[in-house]
C-alpha positions in Angstrom: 41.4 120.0 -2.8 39.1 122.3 -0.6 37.8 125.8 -2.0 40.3 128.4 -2.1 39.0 131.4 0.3 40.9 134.5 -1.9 41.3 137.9 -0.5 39.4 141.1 -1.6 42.9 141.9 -3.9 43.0 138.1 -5.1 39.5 139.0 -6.1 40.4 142.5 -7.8 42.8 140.4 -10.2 40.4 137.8 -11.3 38.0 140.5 -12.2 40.8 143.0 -14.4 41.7 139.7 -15.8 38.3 138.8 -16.9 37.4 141.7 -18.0 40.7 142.8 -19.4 42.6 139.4 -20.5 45.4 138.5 -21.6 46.8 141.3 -19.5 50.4 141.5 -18.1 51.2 141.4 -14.8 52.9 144.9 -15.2 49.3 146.5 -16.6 47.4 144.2 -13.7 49.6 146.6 -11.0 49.2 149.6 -13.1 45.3 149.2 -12.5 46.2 148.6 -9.0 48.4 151.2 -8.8 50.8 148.7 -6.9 54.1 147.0 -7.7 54.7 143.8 -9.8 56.7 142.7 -7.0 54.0 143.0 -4.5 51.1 141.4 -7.2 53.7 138.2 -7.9 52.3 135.9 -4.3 49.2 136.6 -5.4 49.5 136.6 -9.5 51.3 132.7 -8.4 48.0 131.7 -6.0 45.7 132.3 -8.5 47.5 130.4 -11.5 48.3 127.5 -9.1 44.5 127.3 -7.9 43.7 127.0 -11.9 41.5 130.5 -11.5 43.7 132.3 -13.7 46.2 130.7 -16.7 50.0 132.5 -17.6 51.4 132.9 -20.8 54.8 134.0 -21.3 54.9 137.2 -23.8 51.2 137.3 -23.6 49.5 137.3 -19.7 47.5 136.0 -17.7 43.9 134.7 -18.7 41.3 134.0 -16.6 39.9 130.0 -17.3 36.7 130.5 -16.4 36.0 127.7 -14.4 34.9 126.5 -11.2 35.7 124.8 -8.0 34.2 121.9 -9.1 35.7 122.0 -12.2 39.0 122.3 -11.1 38.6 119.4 -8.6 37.5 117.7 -11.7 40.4 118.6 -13.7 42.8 117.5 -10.7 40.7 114.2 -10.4 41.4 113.4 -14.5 45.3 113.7 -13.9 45.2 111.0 -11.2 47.3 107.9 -12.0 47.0 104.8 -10.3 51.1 104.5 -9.6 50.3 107.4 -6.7 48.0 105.2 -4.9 48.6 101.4 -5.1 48.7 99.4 -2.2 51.1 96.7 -1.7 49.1 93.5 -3.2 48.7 89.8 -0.9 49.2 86.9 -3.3 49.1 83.4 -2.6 50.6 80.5 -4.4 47.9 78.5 -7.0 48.8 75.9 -4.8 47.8 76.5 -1.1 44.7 75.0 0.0 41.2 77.2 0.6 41.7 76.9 4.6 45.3 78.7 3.9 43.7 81.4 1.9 41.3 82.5 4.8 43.8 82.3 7.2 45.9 85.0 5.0 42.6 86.7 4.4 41.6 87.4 7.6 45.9 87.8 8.7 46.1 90.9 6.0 42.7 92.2 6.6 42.0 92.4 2.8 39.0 91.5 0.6 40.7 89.9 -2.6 43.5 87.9 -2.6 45.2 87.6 -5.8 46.7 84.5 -6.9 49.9 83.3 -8.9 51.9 80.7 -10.4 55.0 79.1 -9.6 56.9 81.8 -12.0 55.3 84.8 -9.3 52.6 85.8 -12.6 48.9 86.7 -12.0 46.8 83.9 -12.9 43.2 84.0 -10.5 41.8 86.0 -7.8 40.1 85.0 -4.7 37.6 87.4 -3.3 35.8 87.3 0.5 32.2 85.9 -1.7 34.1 82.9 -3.3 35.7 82.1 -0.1 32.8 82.2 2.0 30.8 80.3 -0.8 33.1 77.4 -0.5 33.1 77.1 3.1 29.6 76.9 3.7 29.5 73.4 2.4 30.8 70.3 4.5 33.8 69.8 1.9 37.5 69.5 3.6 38.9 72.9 3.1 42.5 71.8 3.6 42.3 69.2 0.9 40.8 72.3 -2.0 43.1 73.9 -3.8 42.6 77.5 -4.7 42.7 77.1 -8.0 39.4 75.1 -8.0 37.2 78.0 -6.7 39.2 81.0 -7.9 38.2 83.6 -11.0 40.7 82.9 -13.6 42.2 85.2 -16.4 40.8 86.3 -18.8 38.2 86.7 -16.6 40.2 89.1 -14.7 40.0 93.0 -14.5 43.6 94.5 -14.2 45.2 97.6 -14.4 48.0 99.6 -14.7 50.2 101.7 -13.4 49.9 104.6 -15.6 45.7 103.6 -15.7 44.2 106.9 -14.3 42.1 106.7 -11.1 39.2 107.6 -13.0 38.8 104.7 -15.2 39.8 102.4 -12.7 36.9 103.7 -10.1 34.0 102.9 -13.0 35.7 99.6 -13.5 35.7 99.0 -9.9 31.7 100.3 -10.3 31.2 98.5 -13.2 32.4 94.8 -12.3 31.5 95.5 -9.0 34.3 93.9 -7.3 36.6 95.3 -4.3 39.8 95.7 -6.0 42.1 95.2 -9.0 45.2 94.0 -9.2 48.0 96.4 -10.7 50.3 94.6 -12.9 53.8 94.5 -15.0 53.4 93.4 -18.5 56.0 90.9 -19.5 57.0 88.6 -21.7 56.1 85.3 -19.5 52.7 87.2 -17.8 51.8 89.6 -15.5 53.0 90.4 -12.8 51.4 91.3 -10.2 53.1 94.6 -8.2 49.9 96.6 -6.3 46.7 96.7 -5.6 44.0 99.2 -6.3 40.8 98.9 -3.7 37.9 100.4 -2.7 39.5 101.7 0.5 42.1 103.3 -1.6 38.8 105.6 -3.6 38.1 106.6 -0.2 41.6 107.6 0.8 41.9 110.0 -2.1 38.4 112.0 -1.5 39.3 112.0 2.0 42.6 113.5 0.9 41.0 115.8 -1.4 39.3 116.9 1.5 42.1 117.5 3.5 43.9 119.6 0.5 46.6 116.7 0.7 46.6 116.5 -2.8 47.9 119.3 -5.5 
């Protein structure tokens, strides 16, 4: 979301309103001495970019608050269903040598792990990987499940987790990415990913103005 440039009459209507709210849009083009019709693009710019608020039978207000605070606003509606990534699993059962070859395959950092019934129950990241094969052991002969972080030691979320929360977890834990999962009856189940590559993606896109 980049700053709104608005026009000298964009900025005529934020100042009656402030001065004058709530005011209809009929009184705004009075002031004006213009038509409603003409005022309407600009009367819809101005509540859409949060600088000005409509209620019906009452007017328009003017919210008082800033570019940043309307980024922030935006930011705090973010859930984590609009972002996920498609998650890379592996079986508890594969060996470590298996899991960096689908490591380095996907080009991912974590690598979540399930059971034979598809549910969550470790995670693999790049650190516990490379920690194993440092040593002299036989990584084809290790199973996974030997050297992975197991639940509940496992930070998850949602899909209906905001972005925020899941950013300071990412912070927080300091890990790479969480898994997104399914509650059901037998486990969870795993069905995205959120990662540090997706937090960039968003400012980046906020940037852009991709985002609403």
């Amino acid at each position: 979301m980049s700053k709104i440039e608005l026009n000298k009459r964009q900025e005529k209507i934020v100042e009656i309103v402030k001065a004058n709210g709530p005011i209809t849009g009929e009184q705004i083009a009075d002031q004006l001495h213009l038509t409603r019709a003409t005022l309407r693009p600009d009367l819809a710019i101005l509540t859409m970019a949060g600088f000005l608020e409509a209620r019906p039978r009452v007017g328009y207000y003017y919210t008082g608050k800033t570019d940043t605070q309307r980024l922030t606003d935006e930011l705090k509606k973010l859930q984590v269903k609009d972002f996920q990534s498609i998650p890379i699993v592996v079986s508890v059962n594969v060996s470590v040598y298996d899991a960096i070859c689908t490591m380095f395959l996907e080009d991912v950092g974590t690598l979540f792990v399930v059971d034979n019934q598809s549910y969550l129950v470790g995670v693999l990241s790049r650190k516990d990987l490379l920690r194993t094969s440092i040593g002299k052991q036989e990584l084809e002969s290790i199973p996974v499940n030997i050297i992975m972080t197991r639940m509940p030691n496992i930070t998850v979320c949602r899909q209906d987790d905001l972005i925020l929360d899941v950013a300071n977890a990412l912070i927080e834990k300091q890990i790479d990415a969480l898994p997104v999962v399914k509650d059901t009856e037998m486990g969870l189940e795993v069905i995205g990913r959120i990662t540090k590559t997706n937090m960039t993606k968003i400012l980046v896109d906020f940037a852009s103005d991709d985002i609403s």
